[in-house]
C-alpha positions in Angstrom: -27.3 288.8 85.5 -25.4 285.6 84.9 -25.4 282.4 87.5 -22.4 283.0 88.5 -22.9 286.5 90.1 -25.8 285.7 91.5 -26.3 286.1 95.6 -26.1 282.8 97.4 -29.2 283.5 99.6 -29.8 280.2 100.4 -26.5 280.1 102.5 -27.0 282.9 104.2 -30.3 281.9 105.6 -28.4 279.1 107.1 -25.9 280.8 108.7 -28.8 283.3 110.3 -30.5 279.9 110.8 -27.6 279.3 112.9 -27.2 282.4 114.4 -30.7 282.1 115.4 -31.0 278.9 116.8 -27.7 279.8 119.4 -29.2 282.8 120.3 -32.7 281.0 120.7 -30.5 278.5 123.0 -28.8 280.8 125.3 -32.0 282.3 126.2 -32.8 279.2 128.2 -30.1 279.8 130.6 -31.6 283.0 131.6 -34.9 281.3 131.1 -34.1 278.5 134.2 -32.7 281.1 136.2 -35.8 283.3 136.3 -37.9 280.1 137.4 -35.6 278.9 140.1 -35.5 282.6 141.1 -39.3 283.7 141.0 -38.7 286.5 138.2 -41.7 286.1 137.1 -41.5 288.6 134.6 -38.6 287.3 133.1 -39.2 283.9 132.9 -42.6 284.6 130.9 -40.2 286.9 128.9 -38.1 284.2 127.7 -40.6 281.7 127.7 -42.4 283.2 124.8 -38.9 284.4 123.0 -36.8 281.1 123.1 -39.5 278.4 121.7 -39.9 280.5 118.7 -36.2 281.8 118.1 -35.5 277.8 118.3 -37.9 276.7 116.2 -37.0 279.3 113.4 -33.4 278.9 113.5 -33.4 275.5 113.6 -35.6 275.4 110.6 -33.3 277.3 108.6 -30.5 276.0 109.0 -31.3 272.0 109.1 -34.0 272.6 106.4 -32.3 274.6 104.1 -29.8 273.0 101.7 -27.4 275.6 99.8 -25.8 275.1 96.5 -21.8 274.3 96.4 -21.4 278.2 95.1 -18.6 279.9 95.7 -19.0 282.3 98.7 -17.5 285.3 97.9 -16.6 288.2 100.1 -20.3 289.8 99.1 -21.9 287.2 101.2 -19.5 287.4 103.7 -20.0 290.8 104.4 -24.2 290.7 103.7 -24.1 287.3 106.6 -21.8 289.6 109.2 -24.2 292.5 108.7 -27.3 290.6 108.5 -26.6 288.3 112.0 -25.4 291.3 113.8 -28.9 293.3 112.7 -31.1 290.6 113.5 -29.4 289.5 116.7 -30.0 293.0 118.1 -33.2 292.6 116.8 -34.5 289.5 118.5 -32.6 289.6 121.6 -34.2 293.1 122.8 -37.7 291.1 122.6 -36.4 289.6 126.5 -36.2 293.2 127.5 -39.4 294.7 126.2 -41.8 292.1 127.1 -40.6 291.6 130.6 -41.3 295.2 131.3 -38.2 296.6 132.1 -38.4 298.6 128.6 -41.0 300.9 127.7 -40.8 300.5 124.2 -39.3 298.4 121.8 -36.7 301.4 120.8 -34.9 301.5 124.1 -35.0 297.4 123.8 -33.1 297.4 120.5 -30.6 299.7 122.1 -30.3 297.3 125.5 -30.0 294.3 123.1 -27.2 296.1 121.1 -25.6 297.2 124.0 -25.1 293.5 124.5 -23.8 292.1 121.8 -21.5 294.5 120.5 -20.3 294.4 124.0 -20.4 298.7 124.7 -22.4 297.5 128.2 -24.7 300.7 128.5 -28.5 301.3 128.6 -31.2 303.4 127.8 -33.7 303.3 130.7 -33.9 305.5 133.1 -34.1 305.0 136.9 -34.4 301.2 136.7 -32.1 298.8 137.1 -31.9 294.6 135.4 -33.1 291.8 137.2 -30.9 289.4 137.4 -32.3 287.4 135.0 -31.9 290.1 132.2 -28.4 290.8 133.4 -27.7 287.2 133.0 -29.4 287.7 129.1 -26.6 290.6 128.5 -24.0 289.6 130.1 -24.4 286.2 127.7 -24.8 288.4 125.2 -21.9 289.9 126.0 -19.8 286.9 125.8 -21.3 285.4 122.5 -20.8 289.1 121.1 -17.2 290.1 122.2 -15.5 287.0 120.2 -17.4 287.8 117.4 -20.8 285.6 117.6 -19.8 284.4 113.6 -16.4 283.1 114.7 -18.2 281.2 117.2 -20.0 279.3 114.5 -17.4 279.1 112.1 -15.4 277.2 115.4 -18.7 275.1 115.9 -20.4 274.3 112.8 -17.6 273.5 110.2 -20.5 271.3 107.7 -21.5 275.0 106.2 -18.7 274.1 103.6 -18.3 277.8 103.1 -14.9 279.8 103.3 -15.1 281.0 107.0 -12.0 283.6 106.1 -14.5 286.1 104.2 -16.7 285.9 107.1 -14.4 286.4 110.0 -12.4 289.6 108.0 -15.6 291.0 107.7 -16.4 290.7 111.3 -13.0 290.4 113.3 -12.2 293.5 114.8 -8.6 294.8 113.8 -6.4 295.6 110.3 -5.7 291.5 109.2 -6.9 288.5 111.1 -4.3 286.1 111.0 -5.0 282.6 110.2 -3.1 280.1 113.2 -4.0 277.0 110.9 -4.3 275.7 107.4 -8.2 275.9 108.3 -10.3 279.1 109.7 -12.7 276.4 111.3 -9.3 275.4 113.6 -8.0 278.9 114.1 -11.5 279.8 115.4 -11.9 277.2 117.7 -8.0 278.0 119.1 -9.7 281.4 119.6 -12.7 280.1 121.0 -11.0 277.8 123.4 -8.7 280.5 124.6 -11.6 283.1 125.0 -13.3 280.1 127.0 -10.0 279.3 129.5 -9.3 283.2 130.0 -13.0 282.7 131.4 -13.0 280.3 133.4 -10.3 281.5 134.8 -11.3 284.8 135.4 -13.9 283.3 136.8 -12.3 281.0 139.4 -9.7 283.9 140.9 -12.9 286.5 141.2 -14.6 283.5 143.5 -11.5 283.0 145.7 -11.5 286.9 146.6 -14.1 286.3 149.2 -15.6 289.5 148.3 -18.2 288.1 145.3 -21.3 286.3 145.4 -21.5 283.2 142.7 -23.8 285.3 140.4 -21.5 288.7 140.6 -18.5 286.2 139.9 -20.3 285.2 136.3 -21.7 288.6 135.6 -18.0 290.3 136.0 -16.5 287.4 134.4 -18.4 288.0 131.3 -19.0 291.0 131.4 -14.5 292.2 131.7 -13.2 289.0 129.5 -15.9 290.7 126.6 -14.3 293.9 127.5 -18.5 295.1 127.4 -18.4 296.3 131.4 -22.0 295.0 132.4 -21.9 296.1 136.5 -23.8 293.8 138.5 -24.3 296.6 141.7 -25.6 300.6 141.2 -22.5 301.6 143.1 -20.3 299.5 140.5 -16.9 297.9 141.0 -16.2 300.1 144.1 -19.2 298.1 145.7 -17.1 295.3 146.4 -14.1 297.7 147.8 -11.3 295.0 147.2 -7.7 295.7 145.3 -7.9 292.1 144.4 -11.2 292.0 143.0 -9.8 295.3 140.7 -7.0 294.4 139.6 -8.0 290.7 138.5 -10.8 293.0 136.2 -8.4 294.7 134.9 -5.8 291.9 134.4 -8.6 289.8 132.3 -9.7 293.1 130.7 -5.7 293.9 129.5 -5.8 290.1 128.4 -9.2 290.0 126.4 -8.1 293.5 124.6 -5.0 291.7 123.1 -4.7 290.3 120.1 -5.8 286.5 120.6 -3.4 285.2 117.8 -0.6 286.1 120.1 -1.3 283.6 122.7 -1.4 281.0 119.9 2.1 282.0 120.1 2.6 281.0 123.5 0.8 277.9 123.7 3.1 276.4 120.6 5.9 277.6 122.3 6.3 280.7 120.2 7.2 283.3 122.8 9.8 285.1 120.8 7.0 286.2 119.0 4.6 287.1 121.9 7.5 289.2 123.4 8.7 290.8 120.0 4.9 292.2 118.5 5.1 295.9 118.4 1.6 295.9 118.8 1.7 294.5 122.4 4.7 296.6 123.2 2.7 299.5 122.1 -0.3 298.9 124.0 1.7 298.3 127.4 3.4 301.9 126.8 0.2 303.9 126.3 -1.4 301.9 129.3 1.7 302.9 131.6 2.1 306.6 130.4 -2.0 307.0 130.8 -1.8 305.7 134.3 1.2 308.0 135.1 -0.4 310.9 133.8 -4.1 310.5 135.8 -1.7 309.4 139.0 0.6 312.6 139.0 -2.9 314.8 138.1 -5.4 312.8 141.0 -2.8 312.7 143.4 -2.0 316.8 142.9 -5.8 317.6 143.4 -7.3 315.3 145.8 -6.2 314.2 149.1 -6.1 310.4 148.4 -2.3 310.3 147.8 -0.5 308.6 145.7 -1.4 305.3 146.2 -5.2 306.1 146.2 -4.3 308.1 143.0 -2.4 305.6 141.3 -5.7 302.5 142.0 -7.9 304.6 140.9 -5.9 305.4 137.7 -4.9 302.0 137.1 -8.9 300.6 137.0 -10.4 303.4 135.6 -7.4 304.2 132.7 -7.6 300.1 131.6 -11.4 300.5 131.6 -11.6 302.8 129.2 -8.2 301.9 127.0 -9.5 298.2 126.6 -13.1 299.9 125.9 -15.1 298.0 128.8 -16.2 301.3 130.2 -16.1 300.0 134.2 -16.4 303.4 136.0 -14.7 302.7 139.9 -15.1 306.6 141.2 -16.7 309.2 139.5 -14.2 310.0 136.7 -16.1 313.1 135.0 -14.9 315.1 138.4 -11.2 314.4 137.3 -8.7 316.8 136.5 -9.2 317.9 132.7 -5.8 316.4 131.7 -7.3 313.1 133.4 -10.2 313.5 131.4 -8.8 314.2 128.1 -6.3 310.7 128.6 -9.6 309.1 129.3 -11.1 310.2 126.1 -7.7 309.7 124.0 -7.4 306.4 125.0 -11.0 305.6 124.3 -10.4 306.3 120.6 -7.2 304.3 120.7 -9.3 301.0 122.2 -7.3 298.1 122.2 -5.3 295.2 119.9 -6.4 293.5 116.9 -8.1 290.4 116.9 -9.2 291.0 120.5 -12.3 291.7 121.6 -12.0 295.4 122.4 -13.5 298.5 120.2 -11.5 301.5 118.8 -9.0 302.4 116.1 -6.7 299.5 117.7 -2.8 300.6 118.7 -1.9 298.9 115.2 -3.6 301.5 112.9 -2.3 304.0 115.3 1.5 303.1 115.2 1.2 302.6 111.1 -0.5 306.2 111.0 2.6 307.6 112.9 5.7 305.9 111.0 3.5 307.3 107.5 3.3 310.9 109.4 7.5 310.2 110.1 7.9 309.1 106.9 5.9 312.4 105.2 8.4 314.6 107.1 11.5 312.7 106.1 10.0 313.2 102.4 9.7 316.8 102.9 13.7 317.0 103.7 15.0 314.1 100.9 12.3 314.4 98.5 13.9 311.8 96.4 14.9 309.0 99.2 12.5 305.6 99.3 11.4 305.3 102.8 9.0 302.3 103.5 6.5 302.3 106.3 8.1 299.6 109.0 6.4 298.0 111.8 8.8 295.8 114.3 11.4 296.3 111.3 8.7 294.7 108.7 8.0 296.7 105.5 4.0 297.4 105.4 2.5 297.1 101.8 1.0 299.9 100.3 -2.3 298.4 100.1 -2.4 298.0 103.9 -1.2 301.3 104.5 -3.7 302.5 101.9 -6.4 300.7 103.8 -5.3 302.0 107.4 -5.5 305.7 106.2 -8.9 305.5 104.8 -9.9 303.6 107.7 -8.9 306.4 110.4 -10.5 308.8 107.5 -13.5 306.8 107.6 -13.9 306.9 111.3 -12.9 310.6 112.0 -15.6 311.5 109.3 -18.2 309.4 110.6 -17.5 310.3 114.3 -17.5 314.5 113.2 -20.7 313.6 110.8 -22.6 311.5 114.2 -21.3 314.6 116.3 -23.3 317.3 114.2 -26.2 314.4 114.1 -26.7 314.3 117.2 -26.5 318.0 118.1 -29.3 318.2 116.8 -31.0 317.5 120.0 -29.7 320.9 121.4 -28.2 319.2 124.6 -24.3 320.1 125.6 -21.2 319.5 123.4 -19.6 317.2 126.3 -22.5 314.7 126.5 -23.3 314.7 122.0 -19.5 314.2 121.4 -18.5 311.8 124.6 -21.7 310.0 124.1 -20.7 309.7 120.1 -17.7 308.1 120.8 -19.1 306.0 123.6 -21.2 304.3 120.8 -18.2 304.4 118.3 -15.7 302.9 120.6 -18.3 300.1 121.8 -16.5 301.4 125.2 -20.4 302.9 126.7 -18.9 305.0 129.0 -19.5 308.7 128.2 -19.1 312.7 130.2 -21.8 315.4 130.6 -25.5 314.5 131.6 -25.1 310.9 130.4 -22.5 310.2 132.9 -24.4 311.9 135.4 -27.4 310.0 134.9 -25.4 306.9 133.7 -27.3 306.1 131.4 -28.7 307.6 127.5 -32.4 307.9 128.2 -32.0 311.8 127.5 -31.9 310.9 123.4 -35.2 311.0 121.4 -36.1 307.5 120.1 -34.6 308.0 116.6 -31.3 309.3 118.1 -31.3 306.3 119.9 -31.6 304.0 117.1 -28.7 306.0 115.5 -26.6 305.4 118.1 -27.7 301.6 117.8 -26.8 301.4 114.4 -22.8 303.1 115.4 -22.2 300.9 118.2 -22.9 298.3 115.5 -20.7 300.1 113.0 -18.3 300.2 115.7 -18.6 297.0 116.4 -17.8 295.1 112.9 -15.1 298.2 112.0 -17.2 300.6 109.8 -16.6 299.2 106.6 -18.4 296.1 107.0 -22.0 298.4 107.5 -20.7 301.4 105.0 -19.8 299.0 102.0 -23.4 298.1 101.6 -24.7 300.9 101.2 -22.4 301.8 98.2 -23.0 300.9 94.9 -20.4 299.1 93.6 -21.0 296.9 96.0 -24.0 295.3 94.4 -22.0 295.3 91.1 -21.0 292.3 89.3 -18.3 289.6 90.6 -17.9 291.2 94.3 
């Protein structure tokens, strides 16, 4: 093997140095807060995990000096795969030796359900300190961004192309660069996902209704579109319309795609009101909500207002994949249910920081399905696949197909998988998807429980590994195990 195709390993050590050393960092935040608070548990928790995570990540990446190689899309894909693994790796270590998980299984599973933002657990009959539910709902926000982009905003001196590493992690078909740099057009993201929090933030204080701490936990847990609840009884605890709809407002917002507001803020808004994708996305929100109205308010007795809140929360939950349950949604109407799951798959815009096939890939799989039946009737005419009256390329096309192939097959494959277990067809397939769609919310004996400590330890890890899949958009997990992939000049 010649120099030239061999793996820079020395810069991706620095970039998990990186990733390391911020994840090492937040921990003191929930570190503090379980001293001022008394957690005892906790705070010894993240007493022993933070100096060392620190220590190591710094290390690596101040210590390590890589070669001015060129960074190819192999290494991009190896550092998204590689940071995502070993931040669900080290930051179920908080859960497991505070107590709250048994084993170190169910803590990988907690950790993941952080950081790829799906917001469900594992453990049965207990509940998080507030300590650890400040840990994942931080984890949440590093994770629903992407926590790469975050470095490529913050740590520019890598020298390395940051575009290789953000299409391997961004979720959605193309990320869009806003400037002649991807170290600016992360930090535009960056700086937006910050305001939308802070804001988010500041309106959930002035309901009246939430407590300081609830106020960050929602906050992070909605603008991540990962759904952490702070109380058992969930959103409904705090019985406020306000406190709902500014969730769902922030959760519509964060499921967007980010670039568009990039639009706005340069004074672009032609563009923000012309995306198809946006347009799209607002439809299928409205005709979901009109759908679960007209079937709630036909079989219960809360009428038609009562129907349409509890349609409005519960559809935007699950479309924008945070998986917020309001009122027990599993005792729905089956139509109800079956919009539910539909738009589950769907999940939300690129470049935003919901899960899901994304409303693009949808829309481009349609006008090809329109296009094969015009085909069939003028076999000779040339009809293009158009978006918001723009031609798509065949090679994106190309790429969206296999894509939605790629994720039927795996979702049918994890389906049979996880059969195995012998339990119900609603809870393996709902609980699949949960995973898939990063949305956590699933039906059967999960949902009753609300929680997945029914799975045996390895299915557990499996689902692990698909909320991660999900996560960083299949490909980025799948390619590496494929051969060509460790081929020459990749």
């Amino acid at each position: 093997m010649t120099k030239t195709n061999l793996i820079n390993y020395k810069a991706i050590l620095r970039i998990l140095g990186s990733i390391l050393l911020i994840i090492g960092i937040s921990m003191i935040i929930p570190l503090i807060y379980a001293v001022v608070t008394g957690d005892s548990a906790a705070a010894g928790a993240f007493a022993k995990c933070a100096p060392p995570t620190i220590l190591a990540g710094g290390a690596m990446f101040f210590f390590i000096r890589a070669p001015k190689a060129k960074f190819r899309a192999r290494e991009g894909y190896i550092v998204v795969a590689s940071c995502w693994v070993m931040a669900a790796l080290v930051g179920a270590f908080p859960y497991m030796l505070s107590g709250f998980a048994e084993n170190y299984v169910d803590a990988i599973f907690e950790s993941t359900s952080g950081f790829t933002t799906t917001g469900c657990t594992a453990v049965d009959n207990a509940f998080l300190s507030r300590s650890l539910m400040l840990w994942k709902a931080i984890s949440h926000w590093l994770g629903g961004m992407g926590i790469l982009v975050f470095v490529i905003s913050l740590l520019p001196a890598l020298g390395i192309n940051g575009q290789m590493i953000a299409r391997a992690e961004t979720p959605g078909p193309v990320l869009e660069k806003m400037t002649f740099r991807m170290s600016d057009s992360a930090k535009i993201l960056y700086i937006t996902y910050f305001s939308f929090t802070i804001a988010e933030f500041i309106l959930l204080m002035l309901s009246g209704k939430m407590p300081l701490f609830d106020a960050v936990i929602n906050t992070m847990g909605s603008i991540s579109t990962g759904g952490l609840m702070v109380r058992p009884e969930g959103i409904a605890y705090y019985d406020s319309l306000y406190v709902e709809i500014v969730i769902s407002v922030f959760c519509i917002l964060a499921s967007l795609n980010f670039v568009l507001y990039h639009y706005l803020m340069t004074g672009k808004i032609s563009y923000f009101l012309k995306d198809i994708e946006l347009r799209a996305f607002i439809i299928i929100l409205a005709v979901s909500i009109f759908i679960c109205t007209i079937g709630l308010a036909l079989q219960s007795d809360s009428g038609f207002a009562g129907a349409l809140r509890e349609s409005f929360f519960q559809v935007t939950s699950m479309f924008t994949t945070a998986g917020y349950a309001r009122s027990p949604y599993t005792v729905w109407p089956s139509v109800c249910q079956m919009v539910l799951i539909t738009v589950m798959f769907i999940g939300g815009c690129a470049a935003s920081t919901s899960g899901g096939i994304k409303v693009i890939r949808l829309l481009v799989m349609l006008k090809l399905i329109w296009r094969g039946c015009v085909k069939r009737i003028h076999p000779r005419s040339v009809v293009a696949v158009k978006v918001g009256g723009n031609a798509i390329s065949a090679p994106v096309v190309s790429q969206i197909t296999v894509f939605i192939l790629m994720y039927m097959t795996i979702f049918l494959f994890s389906s049979l998988f996880m059969s195995l277990q012998g339990l119900d067809m609603e809870t393996t397939i709902t609980a699949t998807l949960a995973m898939m769609s990063n949305t956590g919310a699933s039906f059967g004996e999960a949902a009753s429980l609300g929680n997945f400590s029914m799975f045996h330890p390895v299915f557990k890890l499996y689902l692990s590994g698909l909320m991660i899949i999900g996560r960083l958009e299949l490909f980025t997990i799948i390619i590496l195990f494929t051969r060509n992939f460790w081929g020459r000049d990749r």
